[in-house]
ZAMARGU-4260 file (C-alpha; in steps of 0.2 Angstrom, whole numbers, plus 5000, padded with zeros to 4 digits):
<rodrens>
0) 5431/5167/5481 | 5414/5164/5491 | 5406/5168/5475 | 5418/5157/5463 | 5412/5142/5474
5) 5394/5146/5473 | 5393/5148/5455 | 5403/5132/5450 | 5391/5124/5464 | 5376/5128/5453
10) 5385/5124/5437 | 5389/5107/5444 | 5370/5107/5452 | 5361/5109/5433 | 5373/5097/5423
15) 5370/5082/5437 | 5352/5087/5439 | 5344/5074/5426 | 5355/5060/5438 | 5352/5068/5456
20) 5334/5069/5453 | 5333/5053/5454 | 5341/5050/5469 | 5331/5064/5478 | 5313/5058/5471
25) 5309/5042/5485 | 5310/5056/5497 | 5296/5067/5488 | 5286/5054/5488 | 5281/5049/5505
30) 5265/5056/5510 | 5259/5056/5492 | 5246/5046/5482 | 5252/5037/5466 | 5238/5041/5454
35) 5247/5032/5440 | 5261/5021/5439 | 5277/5032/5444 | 5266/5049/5447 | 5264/5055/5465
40) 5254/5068/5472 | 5250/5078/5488 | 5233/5084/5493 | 5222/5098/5485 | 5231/5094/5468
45) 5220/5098/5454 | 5222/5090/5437 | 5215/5095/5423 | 5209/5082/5406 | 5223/5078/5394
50) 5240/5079/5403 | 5251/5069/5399 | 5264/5061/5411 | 5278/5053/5403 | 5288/5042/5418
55) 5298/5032/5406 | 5314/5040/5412 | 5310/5046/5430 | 5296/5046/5440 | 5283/5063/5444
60) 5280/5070/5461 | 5267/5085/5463 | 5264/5095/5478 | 5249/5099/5490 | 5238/5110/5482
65) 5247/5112/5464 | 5235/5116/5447 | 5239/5107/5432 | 5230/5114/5418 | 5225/5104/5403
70) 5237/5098/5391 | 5252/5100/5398 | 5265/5088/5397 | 5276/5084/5412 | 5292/5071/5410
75) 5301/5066/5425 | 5313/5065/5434 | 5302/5078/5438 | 5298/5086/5458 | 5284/5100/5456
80) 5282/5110/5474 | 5266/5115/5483 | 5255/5129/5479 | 5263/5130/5459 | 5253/5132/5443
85) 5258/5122/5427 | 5249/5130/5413 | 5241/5122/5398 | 5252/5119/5385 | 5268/5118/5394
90) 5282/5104/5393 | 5291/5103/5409 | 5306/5088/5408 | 5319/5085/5422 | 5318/5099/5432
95) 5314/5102/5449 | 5301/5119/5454 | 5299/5125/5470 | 5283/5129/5479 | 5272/5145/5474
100) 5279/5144/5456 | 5268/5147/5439 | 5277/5139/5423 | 5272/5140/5406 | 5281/5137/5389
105) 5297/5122/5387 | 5306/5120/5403 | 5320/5107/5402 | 5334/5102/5415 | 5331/5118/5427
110) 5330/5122/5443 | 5316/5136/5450 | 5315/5143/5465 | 5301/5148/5476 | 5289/5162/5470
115) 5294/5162/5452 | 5283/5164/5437 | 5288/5157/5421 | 5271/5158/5413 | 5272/5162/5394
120) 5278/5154/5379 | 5298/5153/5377 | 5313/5140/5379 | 5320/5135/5397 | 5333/5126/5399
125) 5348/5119/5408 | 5346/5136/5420 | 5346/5139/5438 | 5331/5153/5439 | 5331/5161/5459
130) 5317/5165/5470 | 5304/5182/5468 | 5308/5180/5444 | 5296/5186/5434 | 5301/5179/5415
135) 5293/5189/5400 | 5282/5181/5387 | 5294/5177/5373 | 5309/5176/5385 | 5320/5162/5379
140) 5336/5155/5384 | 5348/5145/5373 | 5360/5130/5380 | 5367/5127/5366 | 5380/5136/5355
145) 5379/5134/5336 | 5396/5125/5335 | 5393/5112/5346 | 5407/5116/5358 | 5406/5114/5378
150) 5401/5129/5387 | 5410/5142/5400 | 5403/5151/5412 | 5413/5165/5420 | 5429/5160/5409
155) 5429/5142/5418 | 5423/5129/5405 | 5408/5117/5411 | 5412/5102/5400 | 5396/5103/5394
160) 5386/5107/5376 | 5369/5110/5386 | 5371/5125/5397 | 5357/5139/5398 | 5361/5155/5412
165) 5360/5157/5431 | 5349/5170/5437 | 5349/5176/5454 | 5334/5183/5464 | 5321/5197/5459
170) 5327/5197/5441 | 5313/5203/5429 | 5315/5200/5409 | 5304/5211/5397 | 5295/5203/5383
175) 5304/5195/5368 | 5320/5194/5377 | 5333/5183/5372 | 5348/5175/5383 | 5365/5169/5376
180) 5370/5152/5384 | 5382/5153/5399 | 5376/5169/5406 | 5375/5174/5425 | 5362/5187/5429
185) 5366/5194/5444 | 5350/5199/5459 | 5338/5210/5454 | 5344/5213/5436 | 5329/5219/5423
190) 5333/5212/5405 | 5325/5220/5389 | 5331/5214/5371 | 5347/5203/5368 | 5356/5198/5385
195) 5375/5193/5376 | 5385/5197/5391 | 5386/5192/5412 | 5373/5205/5420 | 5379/5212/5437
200) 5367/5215/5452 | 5352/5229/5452 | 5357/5232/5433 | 5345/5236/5419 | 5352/5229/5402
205) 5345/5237/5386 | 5360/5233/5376 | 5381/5224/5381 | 5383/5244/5378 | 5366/5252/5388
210) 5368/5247/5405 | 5361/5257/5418 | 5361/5256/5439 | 5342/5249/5447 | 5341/5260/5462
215) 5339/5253/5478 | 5322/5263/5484 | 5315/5257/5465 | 5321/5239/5469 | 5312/5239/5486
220) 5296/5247/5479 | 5294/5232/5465 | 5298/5218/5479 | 5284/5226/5489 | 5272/5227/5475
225) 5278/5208/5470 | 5276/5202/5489 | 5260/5211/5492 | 5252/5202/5476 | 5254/5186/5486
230) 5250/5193/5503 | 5268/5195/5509 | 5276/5212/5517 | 5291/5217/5515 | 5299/5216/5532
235) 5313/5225/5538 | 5324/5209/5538 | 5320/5210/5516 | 5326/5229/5518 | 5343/5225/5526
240) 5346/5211/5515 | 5345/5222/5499 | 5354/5235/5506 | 5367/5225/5511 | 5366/5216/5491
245) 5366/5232/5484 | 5382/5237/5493 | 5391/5221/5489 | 5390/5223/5472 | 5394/5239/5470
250) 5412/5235/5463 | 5403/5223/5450 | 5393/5236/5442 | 5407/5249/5442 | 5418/5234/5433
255) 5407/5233/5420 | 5404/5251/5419 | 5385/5253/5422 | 5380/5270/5418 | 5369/5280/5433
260) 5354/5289/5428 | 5336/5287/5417 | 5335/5272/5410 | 5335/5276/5390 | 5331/5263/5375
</rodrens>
């Protein structure tokens, strides 16, 4: 039931998101210099020539210490953490990015989490993307279905047309991989190819019929690899809280009987 709530809490989170940025922005801004009319930013922010900052429908704020590369394109409503890089090229439109975060490629209507990286080409959009991701070049996600119709996620209907996936923490997707709208990827899930199907927890999709368990000590080992890139440890407290993940979603994976063993492609 716990879990129910906190999913239709981020679907209702990403389908108001456009309207509560809105109301969340005046608090963003204070402390920050408007460099342009409707554009805000903290100190240490670098910008690169050419950007392009569109604040007809909402206005921009960027953290302490964030990179903008050249070219980009940034729409708001639009809240950008600290410490983030926005690489040249990119479109991010209504969506709000946590600090520590690289993005690259389209990014529409999402939420990112702290120490993400979204740095390659590939379609974002209407998605709520965890802390510790590292999305593929090519990953894409669709929000939209082909017939137009409104979305479910979980078997419960959003009332939407635009819906992309929820992806929980330390989820890695391969290069090229592609997401069907409405998905839910559960914690540390690795994706490779076409993702048609919910994802449970520590799971390594090949294929809806090549699922296989992420072992715990192998999950731990990439967190600490991933943390120490940013000169972080991994602390006991992260050891518990896997463990304790792992164990709780046990029954998920056996539900959608993921195999144990080598992963095989």
């Amino acid at each position: 039931m716990k879990e129910e709530k906190n999913f239709k809490k981020i679907v209702k989170e990403i389908i108001s998101l456009k309207k509560n940025l809105k109301t969340k922005l005046p608090l963003f801004t204070k402390g920050k210099k408007e460099i342009q009319k409707g554009v805000y930013v903290g100190k240490g922010v670098k910008i690169e020539p050419n950007v392009f900052f569109d604040t007809s429908a909402g206005e921009i704020v960027v953290g302490d210490d964030t990179r903008i590369k050249a070219n980009a394109v940034l729409r708001g409503p639009l809240i950008i953490g600290q410490d983030c890089v926005i690489n040249s090229f990119a479109e991010v439109s209504h969506s709000q990015i946590s600090d520590v975060c690289k993005v690259g490629g389209e990014v529409e209507e999402c939420i990112i989490q702290s120490y993400t990286n979204k740095q390659h080409y590939g379609f974002l959009g209407h998605s709520y993307i965890g802390s510790w991701v590292n999305i593929g070049g090519g990953t894409s996600v669709s929000n939209l279905k082909n017939t137009y119709s409104s979305i479910k996620v979980k078997g419960v209907d959003t009332g939407s047309i635009f819906f992309g996936c929820i992806m929980g923490d330390y989820c890695k997707t391969a290069v090229n991989t592609t997401i069907f709208c409405g998905k839910v990827i559960g914690e540390s899930a690795h994706l490779y190819g076409m993702v048609t199907r919910d994802v449970p927890a520590f799971t390594s999709h090949v294929s809806s019929s090549q699922m296989y368990e992420l072992p715990l000590a192998l999950a731990e080992r990439i967190q600490k690899t991933m943390m120490q890139r940013r000169g972080l440890n991994f602390t006991k407290r992260n050891h518990e809280n896997f463990k304790k993940l792992f164990k709780e979603t046990a029954g998920d994976r056996k539900g959608a009987k993921v195999k144990k063993g080598k992963l095989k492609f």
